[in-house]
N, C-alpha and C positions, 0 to 999 in steps of 0.2 A: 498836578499841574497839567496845564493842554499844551503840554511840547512833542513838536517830531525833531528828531535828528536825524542829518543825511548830510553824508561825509563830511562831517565833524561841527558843521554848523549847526543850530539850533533855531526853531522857529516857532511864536507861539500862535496856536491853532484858535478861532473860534466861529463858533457857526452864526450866521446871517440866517438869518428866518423869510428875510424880506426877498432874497435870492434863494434860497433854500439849497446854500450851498455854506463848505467850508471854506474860510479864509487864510491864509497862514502870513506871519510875516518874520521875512527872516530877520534876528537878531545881532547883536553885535557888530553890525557892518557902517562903512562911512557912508551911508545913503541909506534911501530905500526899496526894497525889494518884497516884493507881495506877492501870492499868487491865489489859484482859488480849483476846489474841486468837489466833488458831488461826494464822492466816498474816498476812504484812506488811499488804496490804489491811486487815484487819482489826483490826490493831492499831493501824495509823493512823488509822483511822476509829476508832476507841474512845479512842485519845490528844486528839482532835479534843474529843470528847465530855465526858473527862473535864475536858480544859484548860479548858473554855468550863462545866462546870457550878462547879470551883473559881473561877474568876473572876467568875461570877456570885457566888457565895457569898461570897467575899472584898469587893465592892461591893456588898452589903447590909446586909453588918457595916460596912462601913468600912474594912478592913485593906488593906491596900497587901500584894497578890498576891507580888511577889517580894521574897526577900529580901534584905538591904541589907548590904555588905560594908564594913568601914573600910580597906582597902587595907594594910592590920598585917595578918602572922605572924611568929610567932615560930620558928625550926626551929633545929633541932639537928641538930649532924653533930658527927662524930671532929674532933681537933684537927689530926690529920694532912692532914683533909678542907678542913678551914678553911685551911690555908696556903695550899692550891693557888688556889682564889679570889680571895684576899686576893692574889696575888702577880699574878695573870693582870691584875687590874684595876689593881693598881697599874703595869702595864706597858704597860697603852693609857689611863693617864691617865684611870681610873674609880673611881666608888667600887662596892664588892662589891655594894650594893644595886640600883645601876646593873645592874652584869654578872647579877647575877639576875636581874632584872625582864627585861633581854634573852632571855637564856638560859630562861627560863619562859615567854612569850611566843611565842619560836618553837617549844618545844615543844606549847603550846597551842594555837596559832594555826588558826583555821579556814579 
């Protein structure tokens, strides 16, 4: 993946050809926050920047900087798809919400 992280936030990175620069944008926040830099040094110091001027901005207003997740999705897969889950978790004594949250986790996992 084209992620930087910088104090604990994460943002993903890609490059512009038509500027001939990279882009980054930070993730997980109640807004938007971008920034842009020629090489990594640079983009990290600019990510530095950008983090620290939305967070000033977001405690002036009042807003709570990151956004807030209910730990709910809903997903859809084929029914073919759904069997195999449904049948893994009922075989280690799980429920399928179980075996995803696992299964999502290690593929997330930092």
């Amino acid at each position: 993946m084209n992620l930087m992280t910088v104090d604990g936030c994460n943002a993903r990175i890609e490059y512009k050809p038509e500027t001939d620069m990279f882009r980054g944008e930070i993730l997980g926040l109640n807004g938007g926050a971008d920034f842009y830099g020629k090489n990594p040094k640079e983009l990290r110091q600019e990510f530095k920047k950008s983090l620290a001027e939305f967070l000033e901005v977001c405690a002036e207003k009042g807003i709570e900087p990151r956004r807030s997740y209910s730990g709910m999705f809903n997903l859809r897969i084929p029914p073919e798809l759904h069997e195999c889950p449904a049948i893994a978790a009922q075989a280690e004594g799980k429920s399928i919400n179980t075996l995803a949250a696992e299964a999502l986790a290690s593929r997330v996992a930092s």
